[in-house]
N, C-alpha and C positions, 0 to 999 in steps of 0.2 A: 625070624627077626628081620631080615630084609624083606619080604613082603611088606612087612609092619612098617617100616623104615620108606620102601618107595610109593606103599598109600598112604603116608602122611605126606611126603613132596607133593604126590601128584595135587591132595586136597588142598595141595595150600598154592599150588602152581596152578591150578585151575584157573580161581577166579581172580591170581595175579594177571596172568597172561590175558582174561577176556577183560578188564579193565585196563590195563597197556592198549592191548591190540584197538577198541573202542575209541580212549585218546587219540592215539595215530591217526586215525582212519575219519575221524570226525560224520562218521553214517550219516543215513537218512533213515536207518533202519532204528524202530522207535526203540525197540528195547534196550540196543547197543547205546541211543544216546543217554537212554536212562540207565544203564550199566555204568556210561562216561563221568554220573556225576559223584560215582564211590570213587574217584581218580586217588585221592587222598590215601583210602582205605591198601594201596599199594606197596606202601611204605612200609607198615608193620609184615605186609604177607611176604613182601621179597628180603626184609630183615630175617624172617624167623627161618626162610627158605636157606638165607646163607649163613645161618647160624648153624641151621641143622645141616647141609649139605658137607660144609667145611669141615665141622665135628666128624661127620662118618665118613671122611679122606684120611682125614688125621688119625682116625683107628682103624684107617685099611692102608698103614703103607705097604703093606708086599705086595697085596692084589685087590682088585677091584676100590681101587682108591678113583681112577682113573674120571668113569663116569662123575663119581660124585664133584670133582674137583672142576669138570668141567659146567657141572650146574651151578658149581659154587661161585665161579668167575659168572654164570649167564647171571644168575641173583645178582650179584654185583653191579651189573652195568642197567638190570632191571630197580633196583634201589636208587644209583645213580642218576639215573634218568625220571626216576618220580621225583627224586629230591630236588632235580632244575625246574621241573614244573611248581613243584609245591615252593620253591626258594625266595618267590615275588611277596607271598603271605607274610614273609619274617625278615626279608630282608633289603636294602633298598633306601632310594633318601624319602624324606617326607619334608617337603615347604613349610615352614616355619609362617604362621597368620602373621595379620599387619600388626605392627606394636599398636594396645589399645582397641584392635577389631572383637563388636562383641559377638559373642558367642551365640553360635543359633543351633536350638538341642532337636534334631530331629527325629521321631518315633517311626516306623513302620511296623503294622501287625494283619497277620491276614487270620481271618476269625472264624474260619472254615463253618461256612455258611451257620454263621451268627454262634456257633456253642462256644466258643470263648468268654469265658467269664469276664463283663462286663469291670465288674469290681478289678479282677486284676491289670486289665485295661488300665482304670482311670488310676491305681495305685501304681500304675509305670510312672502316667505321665505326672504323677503328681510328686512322687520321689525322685523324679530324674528333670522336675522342670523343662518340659515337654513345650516346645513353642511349635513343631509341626506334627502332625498327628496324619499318614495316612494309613488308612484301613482299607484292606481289600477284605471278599464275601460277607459284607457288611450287610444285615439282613433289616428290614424295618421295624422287627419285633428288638435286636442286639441294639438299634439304635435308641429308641426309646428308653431301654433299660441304663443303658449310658447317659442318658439326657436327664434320666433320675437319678442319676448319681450325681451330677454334675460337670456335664463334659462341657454342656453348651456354657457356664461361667469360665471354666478353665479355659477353653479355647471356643471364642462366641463368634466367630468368623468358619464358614462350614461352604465349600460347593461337592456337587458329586449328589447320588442319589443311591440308596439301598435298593437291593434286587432278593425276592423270596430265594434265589437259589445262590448262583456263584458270584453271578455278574458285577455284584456292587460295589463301588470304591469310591471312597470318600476321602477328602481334605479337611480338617480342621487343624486351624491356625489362631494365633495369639497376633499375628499380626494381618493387617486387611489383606484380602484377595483379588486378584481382579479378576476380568469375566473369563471362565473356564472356555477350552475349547477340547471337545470332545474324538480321541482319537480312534482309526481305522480298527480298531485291535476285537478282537473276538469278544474279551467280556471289556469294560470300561475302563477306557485310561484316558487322563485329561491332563493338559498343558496350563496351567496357570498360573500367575504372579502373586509370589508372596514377598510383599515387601518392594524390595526390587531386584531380587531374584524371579528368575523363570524354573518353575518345579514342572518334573512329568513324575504325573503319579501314576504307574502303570503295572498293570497282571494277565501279561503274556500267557495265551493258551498254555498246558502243561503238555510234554511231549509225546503224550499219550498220539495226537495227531502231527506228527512232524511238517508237511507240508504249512499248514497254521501255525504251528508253534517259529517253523521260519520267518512266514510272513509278517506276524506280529513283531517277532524282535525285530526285522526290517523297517515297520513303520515308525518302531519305538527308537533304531535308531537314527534313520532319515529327520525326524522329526528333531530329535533330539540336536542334532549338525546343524539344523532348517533352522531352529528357535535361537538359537544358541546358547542354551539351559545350562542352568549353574549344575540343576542337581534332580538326577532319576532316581526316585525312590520307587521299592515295589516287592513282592512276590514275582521274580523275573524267571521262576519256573528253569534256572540254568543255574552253574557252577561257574567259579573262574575259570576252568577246563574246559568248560562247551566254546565252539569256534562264535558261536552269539555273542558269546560275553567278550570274548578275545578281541571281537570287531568292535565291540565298544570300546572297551579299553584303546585300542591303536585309534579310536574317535577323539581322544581325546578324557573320556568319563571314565577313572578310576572307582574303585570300590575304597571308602573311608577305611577300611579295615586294612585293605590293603596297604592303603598309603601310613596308616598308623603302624604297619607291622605286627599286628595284636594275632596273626599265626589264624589257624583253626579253631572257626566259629561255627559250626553246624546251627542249624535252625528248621531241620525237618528230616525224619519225622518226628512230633513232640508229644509227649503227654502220654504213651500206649495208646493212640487212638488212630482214627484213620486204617488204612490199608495194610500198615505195619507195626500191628500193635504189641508186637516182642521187640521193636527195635527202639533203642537210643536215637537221639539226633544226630545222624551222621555227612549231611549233604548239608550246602551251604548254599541256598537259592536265595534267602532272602537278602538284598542290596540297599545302600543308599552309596549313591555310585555320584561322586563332585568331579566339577569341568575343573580347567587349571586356574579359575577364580577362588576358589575356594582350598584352604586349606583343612586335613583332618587331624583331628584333637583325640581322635579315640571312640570305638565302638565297642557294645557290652551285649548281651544277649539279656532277655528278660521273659519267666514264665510267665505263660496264659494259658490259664490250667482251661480245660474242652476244647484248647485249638489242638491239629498238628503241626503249628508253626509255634516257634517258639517268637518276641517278639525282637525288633531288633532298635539299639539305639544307638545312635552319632552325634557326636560335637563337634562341627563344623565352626571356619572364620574366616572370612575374607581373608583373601592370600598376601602375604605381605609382596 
């Protein structure tokens, strides 16, 4: 039974400690960062580590109590220390909009090169009165099929262009745009005015390439300080946890979810498809990240059944 007993610790210490250690250590090594973005998944494995360790002290007071007890304290401060990480998701003030500021509903959805069901697309944005619309891997066949359904009436202001494979990102708005400016980033992300907001709608390489995946968040957030943009929407291919996202946020660009408090949103992977098609959505990559103009109202997740992103929605308002 102790065999039994310290291969269950180890399997559950394993992948606690290589998601800790990854956090810390903020790598450049790819896999550890994409290890970094189960930061979250922490929480339950150092729970259950000091659930079980404490229990098996507590039925060895004569002997061999000893070990367990000292694992049961490391679990403790391993729990501890995820739950300050994770504590910004749930906890914290949120600015209250201006009395009377209207509401602007923003969508993001990335359509992993175009299989996203078009239909449940336009039934987000049409249940959720959707006035900004960005799409990443928006393919020219997914756009057309959207433009039969009626995207181009619901939102008839469009810049951004479709790409056969990853690259494509598109804007569609309810209110005018003005002329896009197309940024440094590996596939297409563009800077442009909605209203009289400044939007970056951006999809940061994935960190499959870290070197790129830096650079891009780099220009996305340079850009972002440069402009001085209300509001980065995107597939930002990062977590609250990655050191990219963390230098946005001390930029000044919060995550809507964050500042609502609305806890753990996963948004990939979605649907059993993709790369991990036994997993749940467990990582939270996709953003609609507002400067201190803006206040958040609340974000919600929303299925699009052939993505593996789930898609994501915010109500944003000018900050009182």
């Amino acid at each position: 039974m102790q065999a039994v007993f310290w291969l269950v610790v180890l399997t559950l210490a394993t992948p606690a400690l290589l998601i800790t250690g990854s956090r810390v250590t903020d790598t450049d090594v790819g896999t550890l960062i994409r290890i970094e973005a189960f930061t979250p998944i922490g929480l339950p494995l150092y729970a259950a580590l000091l659930v079980l360790l404490a229990a098996g002290a507590a039925r060895r007071r004569r002997e061999g109590w000893r070990p367990r007890a000292v694992g049961a304290v490391l679990a403790l401060v391993g729990l501890g220390l995820h739950a300050w990480w994770f504590s910004p998701q749930v906890l914290g003030d949120n600015p209250a909009p201006a009395p009377g500021a209207a509401h602007l509903v923003v969508m993001n959805a990335n359509l992993y090169e175009g299989r996203g069901d078009p239909a449940d697309v336009i039934g987000a944005v049409r249940d959720h009165h959707v006035d900004v619309l960005v799409l990443e891997e928006i393919t020219p066949v997914a756009l057309e099929k959207l433009d039969d359904l009626g995207l181009a009436e619901l939102l008839p202001n469009r810049i951004g262009d479709p790409d056969p494979d990853v690259a494509g990102t598109m804007v569609f708005s309810d209110q005018p745009l003005g002329e896009p400016a197309l940024l440094n980033t590996q596939f297409r992300s563009y800077r442009v005015q909605v209203g009289s907001l400044t939007l970056l709608a951006v999809h940061p390489v994935a960190p499959v390439d870290p070197p790129a995946w830096r650079r891009d968040h780099d220009v996305i957030r340079d850009e972002a300080v440069a402009a001085h943009a209300d509001l980065v929407v995107g597939d930002m291919n990062a977590t609250p946890d990655h050191d990219v996202m963390r230098e946005l946020d001390d930029a000044g660009f919060r995550d809507a979810g964050e500042l609502a408090n609305v806890g753990w949103q996963p948004t990939w992977p979605a649907n059993h498809v993709s790369i991990f098609p036994l997993l749940p959505p467990l990582v939270r990559i996709d953003h609609v990240l507002v400067a201190d103009t803006l206040a958040s109202l609340g974000t919600e997740t929303v299925d699009i059944e052939g993505s593996d992103h789930n898609g994501l929605v915010a109500t944003v308002a000018a900050r009182g």
